[in-house]
One Martini backbone bead per residue (centre of mass of N, CA, C, O) as a GRO file, in nm:
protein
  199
    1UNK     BB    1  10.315  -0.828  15.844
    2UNK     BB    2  10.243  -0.732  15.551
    3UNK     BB    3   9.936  -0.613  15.363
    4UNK     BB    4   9.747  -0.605  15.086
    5UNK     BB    5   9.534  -0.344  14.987
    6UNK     BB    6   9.216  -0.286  14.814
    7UNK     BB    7   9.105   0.030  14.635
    8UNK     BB    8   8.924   0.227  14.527
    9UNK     BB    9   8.835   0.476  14.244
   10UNK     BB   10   8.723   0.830  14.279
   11UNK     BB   11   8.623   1.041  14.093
   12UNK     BB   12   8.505   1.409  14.145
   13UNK     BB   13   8.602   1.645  14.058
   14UNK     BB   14   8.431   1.902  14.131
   15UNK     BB   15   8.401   2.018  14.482
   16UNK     BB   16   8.303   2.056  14.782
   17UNK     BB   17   8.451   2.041  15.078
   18UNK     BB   18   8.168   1.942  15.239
   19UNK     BB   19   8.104   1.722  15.083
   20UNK     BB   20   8.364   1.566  15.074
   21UNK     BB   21   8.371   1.531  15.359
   22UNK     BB   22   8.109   1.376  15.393
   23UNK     BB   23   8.202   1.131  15.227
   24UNK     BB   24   8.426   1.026  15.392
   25UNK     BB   25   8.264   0.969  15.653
   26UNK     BB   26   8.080   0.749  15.523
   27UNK     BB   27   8.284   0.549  15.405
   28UNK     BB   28   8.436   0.521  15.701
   29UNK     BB   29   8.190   0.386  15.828
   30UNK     BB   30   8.229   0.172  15.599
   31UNK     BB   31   8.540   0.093  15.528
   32UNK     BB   32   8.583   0.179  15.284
   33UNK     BB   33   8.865   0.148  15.024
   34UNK     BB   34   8.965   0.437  14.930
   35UNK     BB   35   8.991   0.706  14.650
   36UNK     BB   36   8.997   1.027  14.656
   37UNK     BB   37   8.975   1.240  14.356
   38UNK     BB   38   9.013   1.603  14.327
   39UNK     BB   39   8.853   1.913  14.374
   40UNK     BB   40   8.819   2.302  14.494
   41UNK     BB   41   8.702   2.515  14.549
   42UNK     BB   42   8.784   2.787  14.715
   43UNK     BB   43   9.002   2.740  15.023
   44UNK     BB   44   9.038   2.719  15.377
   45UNK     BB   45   9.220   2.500  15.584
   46UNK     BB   46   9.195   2.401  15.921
   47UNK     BB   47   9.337   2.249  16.166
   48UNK     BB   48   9.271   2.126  16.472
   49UNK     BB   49   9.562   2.307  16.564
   50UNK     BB   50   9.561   2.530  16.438
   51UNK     BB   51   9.635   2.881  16.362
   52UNK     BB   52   9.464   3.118  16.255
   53UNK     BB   53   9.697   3.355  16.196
   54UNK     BB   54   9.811   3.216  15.956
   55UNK     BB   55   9.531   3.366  15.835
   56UNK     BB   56   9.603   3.702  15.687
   57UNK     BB   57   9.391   3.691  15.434
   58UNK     BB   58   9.058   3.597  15.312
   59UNK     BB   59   8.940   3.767  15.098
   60UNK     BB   60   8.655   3.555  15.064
   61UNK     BB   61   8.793   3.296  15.149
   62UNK     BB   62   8.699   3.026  15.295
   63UNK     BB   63   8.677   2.904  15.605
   64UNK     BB   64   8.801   2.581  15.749
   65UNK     BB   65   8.752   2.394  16.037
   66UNK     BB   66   8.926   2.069  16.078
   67UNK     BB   67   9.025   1.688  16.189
   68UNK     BB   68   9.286   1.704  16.105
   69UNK     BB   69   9.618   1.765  16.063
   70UNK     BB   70   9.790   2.066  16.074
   71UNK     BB   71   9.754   2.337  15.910
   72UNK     BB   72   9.730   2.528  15.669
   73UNK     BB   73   9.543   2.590  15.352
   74UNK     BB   74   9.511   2.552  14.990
   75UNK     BB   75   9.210   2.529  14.776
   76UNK     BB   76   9.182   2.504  14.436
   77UNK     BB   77   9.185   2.504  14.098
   78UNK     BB   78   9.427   2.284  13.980
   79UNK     BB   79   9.416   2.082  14.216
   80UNK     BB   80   9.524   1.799  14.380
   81UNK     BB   81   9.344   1.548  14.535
   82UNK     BB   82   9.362   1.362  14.796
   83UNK     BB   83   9.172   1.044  14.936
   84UNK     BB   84   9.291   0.805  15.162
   85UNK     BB   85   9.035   0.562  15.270
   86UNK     BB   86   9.147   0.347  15.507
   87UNK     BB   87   9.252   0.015  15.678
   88UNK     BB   88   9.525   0.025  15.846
   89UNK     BB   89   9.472  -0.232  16.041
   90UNK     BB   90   9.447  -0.446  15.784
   91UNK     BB   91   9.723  -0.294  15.673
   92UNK     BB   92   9.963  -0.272  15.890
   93UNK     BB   93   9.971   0.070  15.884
   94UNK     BB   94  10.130   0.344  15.987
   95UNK     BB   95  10.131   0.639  15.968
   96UNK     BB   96  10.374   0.708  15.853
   97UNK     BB   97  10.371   0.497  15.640
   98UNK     BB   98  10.154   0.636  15.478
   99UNK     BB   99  10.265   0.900  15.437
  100UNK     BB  100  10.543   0.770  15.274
  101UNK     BB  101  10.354   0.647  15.059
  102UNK     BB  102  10.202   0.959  14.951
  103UNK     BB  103  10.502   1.072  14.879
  104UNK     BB  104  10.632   0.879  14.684
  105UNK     BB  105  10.391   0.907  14.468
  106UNK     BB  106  10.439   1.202  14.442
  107UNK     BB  107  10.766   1.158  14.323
  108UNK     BB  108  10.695   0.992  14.122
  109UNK     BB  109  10.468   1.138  13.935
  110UNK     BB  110  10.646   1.363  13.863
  111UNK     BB  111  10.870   1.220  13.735
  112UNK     BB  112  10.671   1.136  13.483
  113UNK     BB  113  10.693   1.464  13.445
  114UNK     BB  114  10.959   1.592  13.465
  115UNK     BB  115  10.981   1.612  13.801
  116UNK     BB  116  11.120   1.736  14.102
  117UNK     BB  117  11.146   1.557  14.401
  118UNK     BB  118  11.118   1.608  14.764
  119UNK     BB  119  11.131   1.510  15.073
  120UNK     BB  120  11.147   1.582  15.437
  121UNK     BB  121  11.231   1.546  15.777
  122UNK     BB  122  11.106   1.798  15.933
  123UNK     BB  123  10.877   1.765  15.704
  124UNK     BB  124  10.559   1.751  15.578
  125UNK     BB  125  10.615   1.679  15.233
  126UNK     BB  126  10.658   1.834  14.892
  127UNK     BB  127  10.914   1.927  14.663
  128UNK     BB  128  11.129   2.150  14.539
  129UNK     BB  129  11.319   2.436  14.455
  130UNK     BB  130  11.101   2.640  14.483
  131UNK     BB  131  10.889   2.443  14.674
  132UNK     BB  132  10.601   2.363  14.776
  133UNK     BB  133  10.366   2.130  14.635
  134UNK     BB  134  10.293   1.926  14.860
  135UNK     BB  135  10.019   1.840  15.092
  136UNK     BB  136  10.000   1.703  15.441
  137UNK     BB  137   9.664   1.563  15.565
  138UNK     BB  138   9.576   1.366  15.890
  139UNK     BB  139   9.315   1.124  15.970
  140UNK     BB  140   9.314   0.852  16.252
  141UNK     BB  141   9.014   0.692  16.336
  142UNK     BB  142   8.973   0.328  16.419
  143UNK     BB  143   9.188   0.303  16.165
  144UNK     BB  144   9.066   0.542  15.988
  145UNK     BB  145   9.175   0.720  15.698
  146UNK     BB  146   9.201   1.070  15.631
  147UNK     BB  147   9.257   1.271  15.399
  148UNK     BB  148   9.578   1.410  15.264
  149UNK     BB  149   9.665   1.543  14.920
  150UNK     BB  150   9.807   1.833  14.782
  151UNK     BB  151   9.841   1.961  14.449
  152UNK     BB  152  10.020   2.169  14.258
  153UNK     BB  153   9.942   2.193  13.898
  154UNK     BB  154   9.756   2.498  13.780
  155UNK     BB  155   9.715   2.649  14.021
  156UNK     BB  156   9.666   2.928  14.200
  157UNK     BB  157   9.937   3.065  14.412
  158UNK     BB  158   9.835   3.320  14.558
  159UNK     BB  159   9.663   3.261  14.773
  160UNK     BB  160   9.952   3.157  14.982
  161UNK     BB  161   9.988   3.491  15.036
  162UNK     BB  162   9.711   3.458  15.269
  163UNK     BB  163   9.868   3.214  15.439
  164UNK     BB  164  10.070   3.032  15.645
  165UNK     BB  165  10.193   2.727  15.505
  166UNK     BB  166  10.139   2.531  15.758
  167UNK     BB  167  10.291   2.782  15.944
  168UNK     BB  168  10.509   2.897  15.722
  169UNK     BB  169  10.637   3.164  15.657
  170UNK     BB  170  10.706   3.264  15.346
  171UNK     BB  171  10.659   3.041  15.204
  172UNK     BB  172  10.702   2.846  14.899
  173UNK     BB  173  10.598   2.750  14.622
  174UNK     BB  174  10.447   2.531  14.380
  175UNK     BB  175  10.401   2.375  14.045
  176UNK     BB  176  10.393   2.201  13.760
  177UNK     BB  177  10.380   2.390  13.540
  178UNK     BB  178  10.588   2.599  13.648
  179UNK     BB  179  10.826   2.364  13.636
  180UNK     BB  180  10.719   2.299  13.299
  181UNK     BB  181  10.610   2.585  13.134
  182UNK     BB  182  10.332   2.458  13.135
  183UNK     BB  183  10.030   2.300  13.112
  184UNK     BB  184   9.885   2.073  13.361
  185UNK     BB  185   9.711   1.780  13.466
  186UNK     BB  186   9.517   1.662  13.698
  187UNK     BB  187   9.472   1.385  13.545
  188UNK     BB  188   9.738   1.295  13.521
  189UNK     BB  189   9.848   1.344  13.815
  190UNK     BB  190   9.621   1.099  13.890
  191UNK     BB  191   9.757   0.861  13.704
  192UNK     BB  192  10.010   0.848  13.855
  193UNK     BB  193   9.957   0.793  14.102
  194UNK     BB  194   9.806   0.516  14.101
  195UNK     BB  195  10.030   0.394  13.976
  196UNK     BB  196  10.258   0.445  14.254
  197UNK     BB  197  10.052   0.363  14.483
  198UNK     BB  198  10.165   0.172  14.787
  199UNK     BB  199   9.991  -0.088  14.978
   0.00000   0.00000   0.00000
Protein backbone atom coordinates (compact mmCIF):
# COMPACT_ATOMS: atom_id res chain seq x y z
CA UNK A 1 0.00 0.00 0.00
CA UNK A 2 1.19 3.17 -1.07
CA UNK A 3 1.07 6.36 1.46
CA UNK A 4 0.78 9.81 0.59
CA UNK A 5 3.70 12.17 1.18
CA UNK A 6 3.43 16.25 2.06
CA UNK A 7 5.71 18.25 0.93
CA UNK A 8 7.14 21.45 1.20
CA UNK A 9 7.64 23.81 -2.33
CA UNK A 10 10.47 26.11 -2.51
CA UNK A 11 10.79 28.72 -5.44
CA UNK A 12 14.56 29.90 -5.39
CA UNK A 13 14.37 32.04 -8.80
CA UNK A 14 18.18 32.21 -10.43
CA UNK A 15 19.95 30.41 -8.75
CA UNK A 16 23.83 28.92 -9.47
CA UNK A 17 23.63 25.64 -10.18
CA UNK A 18 26.47 24.25 -7.84
CA UNK A 19 24.05 26.56 -4.95
CA UNK A 20 20.99 24.70 -5.85
CA UNK A 21 23.25 21.70 -5.66
CA UNK A 22 24.32 22.18 -2.29
CA UNK A 23 20.94 23.07 -0.99
CA UNK A 24 19.61 19.52 -2.25
CA UNK A 25 22.25 17.71 -0.64
CA UNK A 26 21.61 19.52 2.94
CA UNK A 27 17.67 19.05 2.21
CA UNK A 28 18.07 15.33 1.50
CA UNK A 29 20.34 14.88 4.85
CA UNK A 30 17.87 16.20 7.11
CA UNK A 31 15.08 13.97 4.92
CA UNK A 32 12.80 16.90 4.71
CA UNK A 33 10.12 16.18 1.72
CA UNK A 34 10.82 19.29 -0.83
CA UNK A 35 10.13 20.20 -4.19
CA UNK A 36 12.76 23.02 -5.25
CA UNK A 37 11.49 25.43 -8.58
CA UNK A 38 14.06 27.29 -9.76
CA UNK A 39 16.05 28.61 -12.78
CA UNK A 40 19.67 28.42 -13.73
CA UNK A 41 22.37 30.93 -15.17
CA UNK A 42 23.73 28.93 -18.58
CA UNK A 43 25.45 25.53 -17.72
CA UNK A 44 25.95 21.99 -18.85
CA UNK A 45 25.63 19.35 -16.58
CA UNK A 46 26.52 15.31 -17.08
CA UNK A 47 25.34 12.56 -15.43
CA UNK A 48 27.49 10.26 -13.22
CA UNK A 49 28.47 8.01 -16.45
CA UNK A 50 27.31 10.40 -19.07
CA UNK A 51 30.03 10.67 -21.99
CA UNK A 52 31.63 13.82 -22.38
CA UNK A 53 32.11 13.30 -26.02
CA UNK A 54 28.33 14.25 -26.26
CA UNK A 55 29.36 17.76 -25.27
CA UNK A 56 29.95 18.99 -28.94
CA UNK A 57 31.50 22.55 -28.14
CA UNK A 58 30.65 24.47 -24.48
CA UNK A 59 31.76 27.53 -26.00
CA UNK A 60 32.30 28.97 -22.34
CA UNK A 61 29.02 27.49 -21.03
CA UNK A 62 30.45 25.86 -18.03
CA UNK A 63 29.91 22.09 -17.87
CA UNK A 64 29.57 20.34 -14.69
CA UNK A 65 29.67 16.69 -14.18
CA UNK A 66 27.63 15.72 -11.49
CA UNK A 67 26.02 12.57 -9.10
CA UNK A 68 22.32 12.09 -11.12
CA UNK A 69 21.71 9.55 -13.95
CA UNK A 70 20.94 10.08 -17.51
CA UNK A 71 23.33 12.02 -20.23
CA UNK A 72 24.10 15.72 -20.92
CA UNK A 73 21.84 18.41 -20.69
CA UNK A 74 21.65 22.24 -20.65
CA UNK A 75 20.02 24.44 -18.00
CA UNK A 76 19.79 28.27 -18.97
CA UNK A 77 17.16 30.97 -17.77
CA UNK A 78 13.62 30.50 -18.68
CA UNK A 79 13.68 27.28 -18.72
CA UNK A 80 12.02 25.28 -15.21
CA UNK A 81 13.88 23.23 -12.92
CA UNK A 82 12.37 21.43 -10.48
CA UNK A 83 14.12 19.07 -7.71
CA UNK A 84 11.50 17.24 -5.66
CA UNK A 85 13.94 16.03 -3.01
CA UNK A 86 11.76 12.95 -1.37
CA UNK A 87 11.39 10.11 0.91
CA UNK A 88 10.82 7.49 -1.55
CA UNK A 89 10.97 4.89 1.04
CA UNK A 90 8.31 6.67 3.67
CA UNK A 91 6.27 7.30 0.45
CA UNK A 92 6.56 3.33 -0.41
CA UNK A 93 7.39 4.65 -4.01
CA UNK A 94 9.88 3.02 -6.43
CA UNK A 95 12.15 5.05 -8.68
CA UNK A 96 10.05 4.11 -12.10
CA UNK A 97 7.03 4.80 -10.29
CA UNK A 98 8.84 8.49 -8.90
CA UNK A 99 9.89 9.52 -12.77
CA UNK A 100 6.45 8.54 -14.36
CA UNK A 101 4.92 10.22 -11.51
CA UNK A 102 6.90 13.83 -12.46
CA UNK A 103 6.28 13.04 -16.21
CA UNK A 104 2.58 12.57 -15.73
CA UNK A 105 2.64 16.36 -13.75
CA UNK A 106 4.71 17.68 -16.81
CA UNK A 107 2.38 16.24 -19.44
CA UNK A 108 -0.80 17.80 -17.17
CA UNK A 109 0.75 20.96 -16.61
CA UNK A 110 1.40 21.27 -20.44
CA UNK A 111 -1.94 20.58 -21.21
CA UNK A 112 -3.29 23.42 -18.71
CA UNK A 113 -1.39 25.82 -20.95
CA UNK A 114 -2.42 24.34 -24.50
CA UNK A 115 0.53 22.16 -24.62
CA UNK A 116 0.13 18.56 -25.89
CA UNK A 117 2.79 16.41 -24.53
CA UNK A 118 3.59 12.96 -24.15
CA UNK A 119 6.30 10.25 -22.49
CA UNK A 120 7.59 7.73 -24.39
CA UNK A 121 8.57 4.29 -23.73
CA UNK A 122 12.04 3.47 -24.76
CA UNK A 123 13.26 6.84 -23.15
CA UNK A 124 12.57 9.01 -20.21
CA UNK A 125 11.36 12.81 -20.50
CA UNK A 126 8.38 14.58 -22.03
CA UNK A 127 7.93 15.62 -25.45
CA UNK A 128 5.95 17.15 -28.23
CA UNK A 129 5.61 16.88 -32.18
CA UNK A 130 8.60 19.34 -32.39
CA UNK A 131 11.11 17.68 -29.90
CA UNK A 132 11.70 17.02 -26.24
CA UNK A 133 10.61 19.70 -24.47
CA UNK A 134 11.43 18.22 -20.87
CA UNK A 135 14.47 16.68 -19.39
CA UNK A 136 14.52 14.08 -16.09
CA UNK A 137 17.48 12.77 -14.38
CA UNK A 138 17.75 11.39 -10.96
CA UNK A 139 19.24 10.16 -8.37
CA UNK A 140 18.29 8.18 -5.23
CA UNK A 141 20.44 6.85 -2.48
CA UNK A 142 19.39 5.94 0.90
CA UNK A 143 15.85 5.96 -0.39
CA UNK A 144 16.27 9.98 -0.59
CA UNK A 145 15.57 11.46 -4.16
CA UNK A 146 17.40 14.61 -5.68
CA UNK A 147 17.75 16.08 -9.01
CA UNK A 148 14.78 15.78 -11.14
CA UNK A 149 13.30 17.93 -14.67
CA UNK A 150 14.17 20.63 -16.72
CA UNK A 151 11.25 22.01 -19.09
CA UNK A 152 12.20 23.84 -21.67
CA UNK A 153 9.56 27.16 -21.18
CA UNK A 154 11.06 30.45 -22.89
CA UNK A 155 14.81 29.35 -22.48
CA UNK A 156 17.11 29.94 -25.69
CA UNK A 157 17.03 26.48 -27.51
CA UNK A 158 20.49 27.17 -29.34
CA UNK A 159 22.32 25.62 -26.64
CA UNK A 160 20.95 22.53 -26.82
CA UNK A 161 22.76 22.51 -30.56
CA UNK A 162 26.05 22.61 -28.74
CA UNK A 163 25.54 19.08 -27.64
CA UNK A 164 23.95 15.60 -28.10
CA UNK A 165 21.10 16.47 -25.99
CA UNK A 166 20.31 12.98 -23.26
CA UNK A 167 23.30 11.61 -25.53
CA UNK A 168 21.00 11.41 -28.71
CA UNK A 169 22.68 13.31 -32.10
CA UNK A 170 20.76 15.53 -33.62
CA UNK A 171 17.84 15.02 -30.93
CA UNK A 172 15.13 18.10 -31.62
CA UNK A 173 14.26 19.89 -28.99
CA UNK A 174 11.09 22.02 -28.64
CA UNK A 175 9.50 24.76 -25.16
CA UNK A 176 6.20 25.61 -24.86
CA UNK A 177 6.88 29.29 -25.93
CA UNK A 178 7.61 27.68 -29.43
CA UNK A 179 4.83 25.87 -29.48
CA UNK A 180 1.89 27.94 -27.95
CA UNK A 181 3.67 30.90 -30.46
CA UNK A 182 3.91 33.42 -27.62
CA UNK A 183 5.86 33.68 -24.75
CA UNK A 184 5.31 31.80 -21.64
CA UNK A 185 6.26 32.10 -17.99
CA UNK A 186 8.09 30.17 -16.10
CA UNK A 187 5.89 30.84 -13.02
CA UNK A 188 2.77 29.90 -14.57
CA UNK A 189 4.00 26.43 -15.72
CA UNK A 190 5.81 25.87 -12.08
CA UNK A 191 2.15 26.50 -10.65
CA UNK A 192 0.77 24.09 -12.89
CA UNK A 193 3.35 21.57 -12.25
CA UNK A 194 2.47 21.91 -8.43
CA UNK A 195 -1.14 21.38 -9.00
CA UNK A 196 -0.75 17.82 -10.90
CA UNK A 197 1.66 16.59 -9.41
CA UNK A 198 0.62 13.20 -7.14
CA UNK A 199 2.66 12.07 -4.80
Amino acid sequence: MKTTLAFAVRKLGLIEFEKAWALQREIAGRRENTLLLLEHPPVFTLGKNADVANVLNAGGIPVVRIDRGGDVTYHGPGQLVGYPILDLRAARIGVREHVRRIEDAIIAALADVGVEGRSRNDAVGVWTKRGKIASLGIRVAQGMSMHGFALNVSNDLAPFGSINPCGVAACAVASVSGELGRRAETDELGDRFIANYKL
